[in-house]
N, C-alpha and C positions, 0 to 999 in steps of 0.2 A: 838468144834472140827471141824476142817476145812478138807475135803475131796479131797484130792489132785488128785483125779480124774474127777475131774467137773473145774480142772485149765487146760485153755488153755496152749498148748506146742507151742512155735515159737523159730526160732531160731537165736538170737539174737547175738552171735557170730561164727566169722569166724572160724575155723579150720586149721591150718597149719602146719605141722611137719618140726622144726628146721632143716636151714640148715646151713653149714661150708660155709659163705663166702669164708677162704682162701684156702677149699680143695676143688674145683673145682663144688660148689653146693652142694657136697653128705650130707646125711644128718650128723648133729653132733651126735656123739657118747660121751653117759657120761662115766664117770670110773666106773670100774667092782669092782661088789661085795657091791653096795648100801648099807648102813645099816641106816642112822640118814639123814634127810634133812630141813633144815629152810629156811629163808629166811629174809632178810632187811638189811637196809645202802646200797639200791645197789646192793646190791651182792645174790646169791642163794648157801648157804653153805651146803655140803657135808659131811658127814663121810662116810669108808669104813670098811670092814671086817679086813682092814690091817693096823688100826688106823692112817691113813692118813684124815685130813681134809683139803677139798675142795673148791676152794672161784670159783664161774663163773661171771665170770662180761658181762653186759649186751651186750659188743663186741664178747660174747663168747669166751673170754678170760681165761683158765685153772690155775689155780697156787694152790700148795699144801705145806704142812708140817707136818712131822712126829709127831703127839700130843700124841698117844700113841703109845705102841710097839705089842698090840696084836690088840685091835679092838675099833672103836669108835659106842657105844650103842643108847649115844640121845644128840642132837642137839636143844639150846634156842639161839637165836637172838634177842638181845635186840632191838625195834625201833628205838628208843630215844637215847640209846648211842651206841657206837662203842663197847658194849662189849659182849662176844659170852661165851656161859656154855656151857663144851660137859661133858656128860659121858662115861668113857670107861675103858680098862681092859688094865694093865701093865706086869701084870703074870696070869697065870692059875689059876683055879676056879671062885669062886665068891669074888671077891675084886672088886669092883666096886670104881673108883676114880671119884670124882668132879673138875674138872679144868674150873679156869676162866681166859679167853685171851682180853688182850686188844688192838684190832686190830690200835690203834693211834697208838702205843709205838710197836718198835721193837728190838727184843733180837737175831741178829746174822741173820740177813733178816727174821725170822721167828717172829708173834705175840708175844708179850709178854705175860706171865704167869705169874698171880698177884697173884695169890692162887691154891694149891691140899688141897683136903683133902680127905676122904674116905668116901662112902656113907652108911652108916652103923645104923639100924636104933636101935640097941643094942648090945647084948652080939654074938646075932645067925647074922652070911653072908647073906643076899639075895638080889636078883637082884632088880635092880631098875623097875620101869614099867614105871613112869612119872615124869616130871619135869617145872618150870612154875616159874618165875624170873617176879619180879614187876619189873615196868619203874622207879620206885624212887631208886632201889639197895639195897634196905632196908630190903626187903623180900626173900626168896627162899625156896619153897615148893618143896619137892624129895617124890613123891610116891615110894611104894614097892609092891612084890609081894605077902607079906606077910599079907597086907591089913593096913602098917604103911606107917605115914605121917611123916616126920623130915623137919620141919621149921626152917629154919636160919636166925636170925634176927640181924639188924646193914646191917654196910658197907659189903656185900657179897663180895667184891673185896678182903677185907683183913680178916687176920686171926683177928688180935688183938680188931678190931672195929664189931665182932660180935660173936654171942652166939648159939648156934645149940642146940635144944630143941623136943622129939617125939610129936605132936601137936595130931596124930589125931593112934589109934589103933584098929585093928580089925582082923579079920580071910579073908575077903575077898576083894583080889586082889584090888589095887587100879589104878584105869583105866582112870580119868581123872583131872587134877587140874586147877586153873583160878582166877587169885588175881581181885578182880573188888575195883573199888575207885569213890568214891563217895562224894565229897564234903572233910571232912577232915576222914570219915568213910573207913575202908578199909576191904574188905572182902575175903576169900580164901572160893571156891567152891570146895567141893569134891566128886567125883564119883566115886562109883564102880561096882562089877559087881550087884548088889540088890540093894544100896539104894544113895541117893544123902543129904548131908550134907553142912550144910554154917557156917564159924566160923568169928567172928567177932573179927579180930587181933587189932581192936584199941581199946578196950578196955581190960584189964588190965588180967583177967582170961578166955579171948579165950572165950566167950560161944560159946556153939554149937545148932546149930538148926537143926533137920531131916526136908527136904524136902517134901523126895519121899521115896517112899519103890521100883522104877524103878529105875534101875540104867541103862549103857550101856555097849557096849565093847571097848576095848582099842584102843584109836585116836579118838571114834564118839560121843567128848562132844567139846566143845568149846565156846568161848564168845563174845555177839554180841560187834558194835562198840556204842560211847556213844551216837548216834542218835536212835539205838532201845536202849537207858536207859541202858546198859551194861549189859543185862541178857544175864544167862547161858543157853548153848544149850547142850542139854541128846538127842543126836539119839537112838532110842530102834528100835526094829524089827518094832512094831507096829507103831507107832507115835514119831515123837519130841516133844520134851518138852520144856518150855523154863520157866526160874525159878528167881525170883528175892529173894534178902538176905531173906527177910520175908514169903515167899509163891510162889507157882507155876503157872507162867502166863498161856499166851494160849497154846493150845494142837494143833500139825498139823497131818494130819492120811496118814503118809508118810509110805505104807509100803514097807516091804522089807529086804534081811539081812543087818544091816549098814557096811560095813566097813572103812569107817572115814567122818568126819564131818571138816566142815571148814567155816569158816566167813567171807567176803570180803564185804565193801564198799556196805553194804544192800542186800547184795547177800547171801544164805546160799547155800553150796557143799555137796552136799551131793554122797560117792560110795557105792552102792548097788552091791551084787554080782547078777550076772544074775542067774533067777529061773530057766533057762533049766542048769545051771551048778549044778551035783550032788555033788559036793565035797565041802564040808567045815570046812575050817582050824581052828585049836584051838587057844587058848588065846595065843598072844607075836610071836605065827608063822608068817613069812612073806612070808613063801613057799608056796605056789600053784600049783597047778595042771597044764601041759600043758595046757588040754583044757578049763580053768576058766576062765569066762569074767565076766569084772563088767560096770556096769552101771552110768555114771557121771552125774546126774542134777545140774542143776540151779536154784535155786528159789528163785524168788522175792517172799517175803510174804505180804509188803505192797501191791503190788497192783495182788498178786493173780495170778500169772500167772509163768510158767514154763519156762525159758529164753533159756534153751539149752538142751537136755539132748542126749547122742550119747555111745555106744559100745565101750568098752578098753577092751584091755588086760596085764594083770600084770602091773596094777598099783601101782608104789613105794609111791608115792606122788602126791599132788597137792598145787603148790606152788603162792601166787599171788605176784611179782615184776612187776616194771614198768608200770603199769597199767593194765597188762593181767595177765590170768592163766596159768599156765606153769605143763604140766603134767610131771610127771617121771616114764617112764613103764623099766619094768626089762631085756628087751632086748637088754639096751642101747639111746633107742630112745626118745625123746622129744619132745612134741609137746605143740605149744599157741595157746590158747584161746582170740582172739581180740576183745572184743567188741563193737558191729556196732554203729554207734554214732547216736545220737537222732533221728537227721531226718529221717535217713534210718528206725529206727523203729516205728517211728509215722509213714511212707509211708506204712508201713507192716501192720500195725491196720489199716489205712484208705482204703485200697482193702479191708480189710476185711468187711468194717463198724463197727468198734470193735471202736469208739469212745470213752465210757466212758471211755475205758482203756486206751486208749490214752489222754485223759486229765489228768487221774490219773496218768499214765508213766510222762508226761511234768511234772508234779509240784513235783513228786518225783524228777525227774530229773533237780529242780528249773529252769524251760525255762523263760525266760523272757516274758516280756508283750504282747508282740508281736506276738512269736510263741503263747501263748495260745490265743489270740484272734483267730488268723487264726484255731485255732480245733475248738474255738466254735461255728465260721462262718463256716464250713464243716458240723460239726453235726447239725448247725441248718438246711443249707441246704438239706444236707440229710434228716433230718425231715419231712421237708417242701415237699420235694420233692414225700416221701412216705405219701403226707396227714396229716399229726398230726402235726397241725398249732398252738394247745396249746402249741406241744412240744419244737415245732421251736422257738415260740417265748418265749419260757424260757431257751433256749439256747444260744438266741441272747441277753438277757438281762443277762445270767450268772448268774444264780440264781437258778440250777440243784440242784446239788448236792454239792455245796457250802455250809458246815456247820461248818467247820474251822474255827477259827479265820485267820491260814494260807491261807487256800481258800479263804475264804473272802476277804483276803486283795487282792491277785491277782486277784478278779473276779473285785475290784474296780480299779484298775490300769489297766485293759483287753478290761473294755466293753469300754472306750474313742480310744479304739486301731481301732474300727471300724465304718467305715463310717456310722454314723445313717439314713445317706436316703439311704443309699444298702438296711435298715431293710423297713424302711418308705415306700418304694417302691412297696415291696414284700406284703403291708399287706391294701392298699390305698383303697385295694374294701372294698365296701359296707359290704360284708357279713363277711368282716375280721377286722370290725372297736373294737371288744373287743378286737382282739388281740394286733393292735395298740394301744388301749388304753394303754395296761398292760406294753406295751414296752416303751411308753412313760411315764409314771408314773416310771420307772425303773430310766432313766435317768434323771427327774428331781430329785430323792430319792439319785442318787449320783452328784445331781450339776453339771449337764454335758450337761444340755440342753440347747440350744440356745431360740433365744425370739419367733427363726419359730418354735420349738416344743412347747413354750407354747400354743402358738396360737394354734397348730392343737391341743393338749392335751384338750385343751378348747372348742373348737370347737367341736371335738368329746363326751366329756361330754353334750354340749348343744344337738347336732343329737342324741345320746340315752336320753335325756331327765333326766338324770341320776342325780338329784339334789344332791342324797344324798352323791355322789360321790365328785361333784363340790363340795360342804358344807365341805366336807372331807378334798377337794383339800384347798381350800383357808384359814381353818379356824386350821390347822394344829399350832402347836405350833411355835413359832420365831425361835426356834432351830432346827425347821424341814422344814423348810422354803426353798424348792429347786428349785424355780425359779426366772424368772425377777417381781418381785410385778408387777414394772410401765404396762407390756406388759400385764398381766393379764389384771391389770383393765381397759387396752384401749381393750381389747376380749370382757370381760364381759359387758364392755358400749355399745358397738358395737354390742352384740347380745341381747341386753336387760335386760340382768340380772342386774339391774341399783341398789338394794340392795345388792348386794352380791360384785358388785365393790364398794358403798360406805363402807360395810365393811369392805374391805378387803385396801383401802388409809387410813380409819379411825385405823387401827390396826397397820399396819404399817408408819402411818405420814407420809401420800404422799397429806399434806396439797390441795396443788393446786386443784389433781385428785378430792378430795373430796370435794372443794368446787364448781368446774366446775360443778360435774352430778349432785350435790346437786339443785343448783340454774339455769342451763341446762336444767337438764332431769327430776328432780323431783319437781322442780319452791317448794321447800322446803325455802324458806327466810330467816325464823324467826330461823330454826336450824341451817344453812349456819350462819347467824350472832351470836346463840351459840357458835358453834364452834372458829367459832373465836375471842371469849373472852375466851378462855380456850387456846390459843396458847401464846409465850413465845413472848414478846414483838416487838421481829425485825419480825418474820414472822407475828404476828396479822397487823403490820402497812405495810408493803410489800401487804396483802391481802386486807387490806381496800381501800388502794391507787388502787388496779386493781377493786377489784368489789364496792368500794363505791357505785358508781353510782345508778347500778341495787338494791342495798338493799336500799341505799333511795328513789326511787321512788317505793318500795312494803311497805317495812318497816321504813316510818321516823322519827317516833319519837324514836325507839330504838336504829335506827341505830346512830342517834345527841347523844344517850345517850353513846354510847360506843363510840365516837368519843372524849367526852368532857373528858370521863376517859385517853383514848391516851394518849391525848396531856397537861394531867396535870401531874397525877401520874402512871403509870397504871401498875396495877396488876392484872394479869390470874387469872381466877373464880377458886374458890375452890377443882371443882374438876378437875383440870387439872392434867394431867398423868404429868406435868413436873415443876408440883409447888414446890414441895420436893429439886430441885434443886435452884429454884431460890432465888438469895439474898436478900432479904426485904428491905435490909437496901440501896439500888439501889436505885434509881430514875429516871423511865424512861419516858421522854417527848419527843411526836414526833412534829414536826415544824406545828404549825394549819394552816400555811400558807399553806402547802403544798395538803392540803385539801378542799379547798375552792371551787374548782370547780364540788367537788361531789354536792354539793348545786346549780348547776347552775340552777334547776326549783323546787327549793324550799325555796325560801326567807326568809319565816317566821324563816325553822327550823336553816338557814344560822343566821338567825339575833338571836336568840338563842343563835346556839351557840358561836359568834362574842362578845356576851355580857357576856358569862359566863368567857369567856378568857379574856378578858379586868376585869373582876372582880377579878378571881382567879390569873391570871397572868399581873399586871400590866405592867412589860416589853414586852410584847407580841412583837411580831415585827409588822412595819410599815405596812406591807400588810394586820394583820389584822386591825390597825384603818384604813385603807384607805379605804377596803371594807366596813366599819360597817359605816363608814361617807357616801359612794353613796347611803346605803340603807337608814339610816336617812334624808340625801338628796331627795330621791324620797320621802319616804312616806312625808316627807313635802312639796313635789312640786300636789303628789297627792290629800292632804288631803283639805276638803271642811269646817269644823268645824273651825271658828279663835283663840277658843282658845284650841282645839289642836294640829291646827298649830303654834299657839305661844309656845306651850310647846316642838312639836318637835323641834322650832325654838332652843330653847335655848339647848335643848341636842346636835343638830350640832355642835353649839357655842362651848358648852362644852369640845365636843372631838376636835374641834381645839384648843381650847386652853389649852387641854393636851401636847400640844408640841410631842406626837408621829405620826405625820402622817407626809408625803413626802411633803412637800411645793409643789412643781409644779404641781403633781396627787391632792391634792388638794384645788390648785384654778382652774384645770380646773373642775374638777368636780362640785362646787358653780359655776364655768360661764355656765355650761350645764343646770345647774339646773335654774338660774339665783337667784341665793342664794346671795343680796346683801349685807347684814351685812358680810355674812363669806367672800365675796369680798374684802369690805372694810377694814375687820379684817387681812385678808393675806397682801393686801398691805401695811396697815399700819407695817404690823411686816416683811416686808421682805423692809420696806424704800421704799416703791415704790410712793413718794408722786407726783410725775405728774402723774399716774397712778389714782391715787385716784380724782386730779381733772378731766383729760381726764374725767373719768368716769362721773364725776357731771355734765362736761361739754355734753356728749354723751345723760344723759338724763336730758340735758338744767335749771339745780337745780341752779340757779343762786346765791342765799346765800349759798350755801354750796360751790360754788366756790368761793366765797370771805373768807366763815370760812376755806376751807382748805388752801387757803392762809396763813390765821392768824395763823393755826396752824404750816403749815409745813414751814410758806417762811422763816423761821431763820434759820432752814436747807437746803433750795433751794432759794433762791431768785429770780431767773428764773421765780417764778410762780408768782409773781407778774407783769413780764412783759407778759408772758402766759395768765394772766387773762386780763390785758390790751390788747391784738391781740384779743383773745376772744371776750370780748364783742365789741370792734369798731368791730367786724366783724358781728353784729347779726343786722339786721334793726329794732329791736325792739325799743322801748323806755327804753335803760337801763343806765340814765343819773344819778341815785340813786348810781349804783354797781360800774360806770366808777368815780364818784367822790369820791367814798370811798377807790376804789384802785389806784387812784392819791394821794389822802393825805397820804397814806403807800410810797409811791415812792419818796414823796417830803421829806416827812420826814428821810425816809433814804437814800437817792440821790440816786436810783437805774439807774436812765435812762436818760440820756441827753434831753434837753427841746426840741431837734430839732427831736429827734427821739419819743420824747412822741407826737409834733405833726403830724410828716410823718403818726405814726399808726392810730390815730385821726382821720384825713383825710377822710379815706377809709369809714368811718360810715357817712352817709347821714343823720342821725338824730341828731348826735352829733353837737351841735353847740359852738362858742367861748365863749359864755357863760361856757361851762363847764371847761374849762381852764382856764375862768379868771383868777381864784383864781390860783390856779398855777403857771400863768407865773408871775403873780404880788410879789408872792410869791420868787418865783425864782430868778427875778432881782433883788429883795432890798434882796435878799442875795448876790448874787455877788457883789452888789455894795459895799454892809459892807466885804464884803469879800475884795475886791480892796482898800478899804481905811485902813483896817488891812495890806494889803500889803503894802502900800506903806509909813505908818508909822515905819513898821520895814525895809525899805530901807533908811530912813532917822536916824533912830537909829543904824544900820549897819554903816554907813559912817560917824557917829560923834565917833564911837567906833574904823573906821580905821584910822581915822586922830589921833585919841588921841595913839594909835598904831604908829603910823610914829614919832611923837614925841616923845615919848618914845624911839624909836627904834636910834632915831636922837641922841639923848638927849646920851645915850651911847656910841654911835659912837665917838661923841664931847667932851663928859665931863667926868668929873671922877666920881666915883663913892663912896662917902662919907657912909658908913656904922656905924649906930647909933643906932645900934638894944644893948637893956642892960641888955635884959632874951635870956634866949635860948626857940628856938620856939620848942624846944621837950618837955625839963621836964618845961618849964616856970620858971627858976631858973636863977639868976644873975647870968652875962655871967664871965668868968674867964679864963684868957688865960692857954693854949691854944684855940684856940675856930676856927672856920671853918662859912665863910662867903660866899653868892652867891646872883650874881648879881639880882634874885630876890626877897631881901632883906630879906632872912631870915637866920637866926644864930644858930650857937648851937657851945655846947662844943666837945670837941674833942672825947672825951668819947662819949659822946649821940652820934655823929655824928658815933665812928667807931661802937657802937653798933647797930643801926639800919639801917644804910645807906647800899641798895643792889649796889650802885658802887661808888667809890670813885670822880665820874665826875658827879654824879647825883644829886640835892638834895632831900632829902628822903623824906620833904613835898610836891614837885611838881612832883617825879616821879609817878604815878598812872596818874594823866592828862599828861604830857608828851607821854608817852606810847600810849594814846590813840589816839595821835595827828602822833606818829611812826607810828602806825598799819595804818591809812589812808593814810600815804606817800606808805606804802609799798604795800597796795591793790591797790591804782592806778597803780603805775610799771606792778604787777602783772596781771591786767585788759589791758594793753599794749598789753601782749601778746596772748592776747584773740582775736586779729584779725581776722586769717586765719580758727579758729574754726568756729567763727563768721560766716564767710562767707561760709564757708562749708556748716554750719547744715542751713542758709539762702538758700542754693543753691537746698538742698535735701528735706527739707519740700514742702508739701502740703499748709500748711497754714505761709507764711509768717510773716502775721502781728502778727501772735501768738509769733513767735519766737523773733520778734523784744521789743515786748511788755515783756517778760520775760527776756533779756534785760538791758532794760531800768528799770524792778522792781530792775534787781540787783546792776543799779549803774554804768555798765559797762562805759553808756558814761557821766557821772560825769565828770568833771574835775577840780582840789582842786588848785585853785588859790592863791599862796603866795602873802600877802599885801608888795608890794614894793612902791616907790616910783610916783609920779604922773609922767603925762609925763612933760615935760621941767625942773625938778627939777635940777639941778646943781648936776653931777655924783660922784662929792668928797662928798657933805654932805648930797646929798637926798637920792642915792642909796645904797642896800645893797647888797653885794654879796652873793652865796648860803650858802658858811661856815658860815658866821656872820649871816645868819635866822637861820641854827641848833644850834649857839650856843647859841644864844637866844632862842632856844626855851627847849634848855635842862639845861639853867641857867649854864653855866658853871661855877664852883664854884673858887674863891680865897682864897687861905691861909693866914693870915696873922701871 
């Protein structure tokens, strides 16, 4: 039971008594003789003594109509529809009629009347007392004075579509009624003057429940809205009551006489008659006394407080439209109740320091974020102000009296409303660093911190020394996780907590962080390189490539061992937090090349792992045999034992002639090293045979420049004349080497005899003896050469003369054909048959089937043709002049171009056998037509 004497009174609205705009300000006067008044749709309706009902529209606007003929009793107002219930009298006594108007529909400018009936709750008249119409149309509840309820169920609009039934019987007056709904559950409250009842219309036989054995008087029950839950309100002398369909909620200890109750928008109305007025009226009286005054509060019950309460007299009504209260006193007069809007009542609590209540007023009053920020920036201030720096700063953090879910959610939407270093500011001393703590801790718990509150959050844990806090702070669940990780653990490294930052990178996978302080701050190696064999492959080869280095020169032989896993298959150690996801069936290899220089001051473990790669991975790439070949190179340029430098000798060998390493990386490498086999080995496979004797020659190997001769001069021949400048050029006695590569030159005529002895010459030691043989050599071949020539010039000119006769012989004579086979199938010739002047024959047949032209013959075309294509490549070489001279004009090397040339023929020229000179022009010579036709056998037909 709540004491309504320990609630503050303010006074939260305005007071005003209506005035008539169009009568010159005076106040509005209502119509005389008051009896019934509602309200909604707009409008404030009326009944009178003189069954006239009244509509006021909010212009103060008047309009009426005659509804009944003697007096209108009670007044319902539907919200939700346009339609209004009065009770009232047509004739004398007690005949009490029900009429329902439907204010859309008009009948003659006046409301339509959808329905009369009579209020009658049996056989015996009695007056109605109360009346209470559900928002569905479906219900209608009619108290009596007699202590009877009559329920009308269906469409209440019409006769046909419903059914009128006594719901509820008794002996004593019934004083209040209130349909509440509830989901698909529908309830009707009853009060009277002793007990209060609830019946539950949606089910099938009405049950009834007792309440109370407190009942009220007539007009001071009513029912809240569906934000208090739609419980019924019982004013009694002593306390309200408030009552839901099951049982009886809270108790308020409001006393006083009631004379009516009313509900508004979380407000409860409560009119008390004043205790210095002696007189009080009985049950259904609305007479009063001149001197009677009653008393109007206001109460907010959520948050405890008295909103208005002020002195009337003869109060008819109190009616809420339009947003205000609207009084109706019996004098005629009217007056509203406005009330004052948020701010102006939050300013009224904050004179006061009445804070709580004013945050409690904002969130009844749903203020947004914002305004509640700024109350709880006040009350903190105020706090602060009066010393209670705990208080303050749980004010600022909004975390009072926040135990709502609803509170809750506003204080999380509230505290970002305000500047965190206004708080920060306030609390930066020394002797107020718990408070800060608490404040800060607030704001990372709702995610709202920035990376500068971690830091100071941290920093302040480290000054109190408060581990278990810190421990607290970092080691919180992932889900509770309210700050920046990264910014912590640069705090934590920063003030030393060097276990509690690698905690907290290791929990959250801030790889990097945890391997920095690892191998940094705690020169930890060997776990730094755990670690990351337990990571997911891209970040494990990301992290080796930065810190290789520093773990191979603490830890190298582990660190070659998780390198060799990389870069073949690699798969995170067992227990990695993120094995569960990876695919097995993957194959991840990082490039070993790319590795190589983590080994730059460790050889042995480089050549390790150089060798394990070339084992497991034969394709490796070229960068690693090139490196594994310099190292094989040194240790055989270093080593002192010959035969295990002959053994690395042959491993070098080896890996060149794998064919995977870079040719030019290396032979330079073997010439750094002065590795000659691998020299001589590269040259030889990249064709570099003047290369290979240079070399012989460089260290003066004089047989090996005559073998490299023998071997390569069939693909270079140069190096026979190379070895010849070579040695005439050495003052040595090398008349051995100079005669062995003379009989190669002679033998395959590499070098003219005048240039084999210009180079001769230049050797001081060389004498004619070493030529003899040579040039002796050399002339008895030309000579044999010369008497071959000039036997086939004497067998040429008995071949052109026997030619000219022939040719004569044609010219002159006839030509007798005596052939008696045919020269295709060698079968006896038989006419027809085909004859040509180079006396071969055939049938006509043979001839049309093989012969490619009918002017050719088909045995001599093939040489013919050959003898065509040489006339026409001369012609064609004609035209080759001006090119000639061009590309002579533009070369460098002339004699090149001339000699290329002359290999082609160009200055050839194909001399036809004609006649000698002085021969007689009729029978010696021939003209051009009679050599082609001679030479294409022009054929005859006979």
């Amino acid at each position: 039971m709540a004491a309504f004497l320990q609630w503050r009174r303010f006074v939260f609205f305005d007071k005003e008594t209506v005035k008539d705009a169009g009568d010159n300000g005076k106040n509005f006067v209502l119509p005389v003789g008051i009896s019934a008044c509602d309200s909604g749709r707009g409008h404030i309706v009326i009944g009178d003594m003189d069954g006239q009902i009244w509509f006021l529209t909010r212009s103060l606007q008047l309009t009426s109509f005659q509804a009944y003929k003697l007096r209108v009793t009670h007044l319902y107002q539907l919200k939700q529809h346009s339609i209004l219930v009065s009770v009232g009298q047509d004739e004398p006594g007690i005949n009490p009629l029900v009429k329902v108007w439907n204010l859309d529909k008009r009948d003659s400018g006046n409301p339509l009347c959808t329905r009369i009936f009579p209020a009658i709750p049996g056989n015996k008249p009695t007056e109605v007392s109360c009346l209470s119409v559900h928002e569905n149309l479906n219900f209608m509840a009619i108290g009596f004075t007699d202590g009877s309820v009559v329920l009308t169920k269906g469409d209440i609009t019409r006769d046909r579509h419903s059914k009128t039934l006594t719901l509820h019987e008794g002996t004593c007056p019934i004083t209040g009624l209130a349909f509440r709904q509830a989901s698909k559950v529908t309830n009707l409250f009853v009060a009277t003057l002793e007990k209060v009842h609830c019946y539950t219309l949606s089910v099938k036989e009405y049950p009834k429940l007792e309440l109370d054995t407190h009942g009220c008087a007539l007009r001071c029950s009513s029912l809240t809205d569906p934000s208090q839950d739609s419980q019924f309100i019982v004013a009694g002398d002593e306390c309200v009551y408030m009552y839901q369909p099951d049982e009886r909620g809270p108790c308020f200890a409001f006393d006083g006489h009631k004379i009516m109750a009313h509900w508004h928008r979380g407000y409860l109305l409560l009119l008390t008659r004043d205790t210095k007025s002696p007189n009080k009226p009985g049950f259904g009286s609305r007479e009063t006394s001149p001197s009677e005054k009653q008393i109007l509060s206001i109460y907010d019950l959520d948050n405890k407080f008295i909103a208005y309460s002020a002195s009337f007299e003869d109060i008819i009504d109190v009616l809420a439209e339009w947003g205000s209260f609207y009084i109706l006193t019996r004098d005629g007069k009217m007056f509203v109740l406005q009330e004052k809007d948020t701010q102006t009542k939050l300013e009224m609590l904050f004179k006061k320091n009445l804070f709580v209540m004013a945050i409690n007023l904002a969130k009844s009053q749903h203020l947004d974020s914002d305004g509640l920020s700024e109350i709880f920036r006040q009350y903190g201030d105020h706090l602060y102000n009066k010393g209670d720096h705990d208080g303050a700063i749980q004010q600022y953090i909004r975390t009072g009296d926040c135990t709502s879910v609803f509170t809750l959610h506003l204080s999380l939407s509230t505290i970002g409303k305000l500047e965190p270093s206004y708080v920060i500011r306030k609390f930066l001393d020394a002797q107020r660093i718990h408070n800060l703590t608490a404040y800060l801790q607030a704001l990372h718990r709702l995610s709202l911190a920035n990376a500068d509150h971690t830091t100071l959050l941290l920093n302040c844990y480290t000054k109190l020394k408060d581990s278990s806090k810190l421990e607290e702070f970092i080691k919180s669940s992932e889900s509770e996780v309210h700050f920046d990780v990264e910014i912590a653990i640069k705090v934590l490294r920063q003030a030393g907590y060097h276990h509690h930052a690698v905690f907290l990178a290791e929990r959250h996978m801030h790889h990097e962080w945890y391997l920095k302080i690892q191998l940094e701050d705690l020169k930890n190696y060997q776990e730094a390189l755990r670690y990351i064999g337990r990571l997911p492959f891209e970040q494990a080869e990301s992290n080796m490539k930065r810190y290789g280095k520093t773990l191979m020169h603490h830890v190298p032989e582990d660190t070659t061992l998780l390198l060799k896993g990389l870069c073949t298959n690699y798969q995170p150690n067992s227990d990695s937090t993120d094995v569960d996801s990876l695919d097995r069936s993957l194959t991840n290899k990082a490039n070993s090349e790319e590795f190589i220089p983590i080994f730059a001051n460790n050889p042995r473990e480089l050549r390790a792992f150089l060798e394990h790669m070339i084992k497991v991975e034969p394709f490796s790439t070229q960068g690693v045999y090139d490196t594994l070949l310099e190292l094989r190179l040194q240790d055989w340029a270093h080593e002192q034992d010959p035969e295990r430098k002959k053994v690395l000798q042959g491993a070098a060998l080896s890996l060149l002639r794998s064919d995977n390493t870079v040719f030019d990386k290396a032979l330079v490498l073997c010439q750094m090293h002065n590795f000659k086999e691998g020299v001589l080995y590269l040259y030889e496979k990249g064709k570099l045979y003047q290369q290979i004797m240079h070399y012989h020659m460089q260290n003066e190997e004089y047989s090996k420049v005559v073998e490299a001769c023998k071997r390569f001069g069939d693909q270079e021949v140069c190096l026979w004349e190379q070895a010849l400048g070579y040695f005439a050029r050495k003052e040595e006695d090398c008349k051995e080497y100079i005669s062995e590569v003379l009989q190669h030159i002679d033998q395959n005529n590499l070098m003219p005899p005048l240039l084999v002895v210009q180079t001769l010459a230049h050797n001081s030691t060389a004498t004619l003896s070493v030529i003899k043989d040579y040039l002796i050599n050399k002339l008895q071949r030309e000579s044999q050469q010369i008497e071959d020539d000039e036997r086939k010039i004497c067998q040429y000119r008995e071949e052109t003369a026997h030619l000219r006769s022939e040719i004569q012989e044609l010219r002159s004579s006839a030509k007798i054909f005596q052939k008696t086979k045919c020269s295709m199938c060698n079968s006896p010739l038989e006419l027809p048959s085909v004859h040509f002047l180079c006396s071969h024959s055939f049938h006509q047949h043979c001839f049309d089937s093989y012969a490619e032209s009918d002017a050719e013959c088909p045995t001599c075309t093939p040489e013919n043709r050959k003898v065509m294509d040489m006339l026409r490549a001369q012609d064609q070489k004609r035209d080759l002049h001006d090119h000639f001279s061009r590309q002579l004009r533009c070369s460098n090397d002339g004699f090149s171009v001339v000699a290329d040339y002359f290999g082609r023929g160009v200055f050839n020229k194909l001399t036809l056998v004609t006649d000698p000179p002085g021969s007689r022009g009729g029978a010696g010579s021939l003209d051009a037509d009679l050599q082609r036709d001679f030479l294409i056998h022009t054929k005859r037909n006979t």
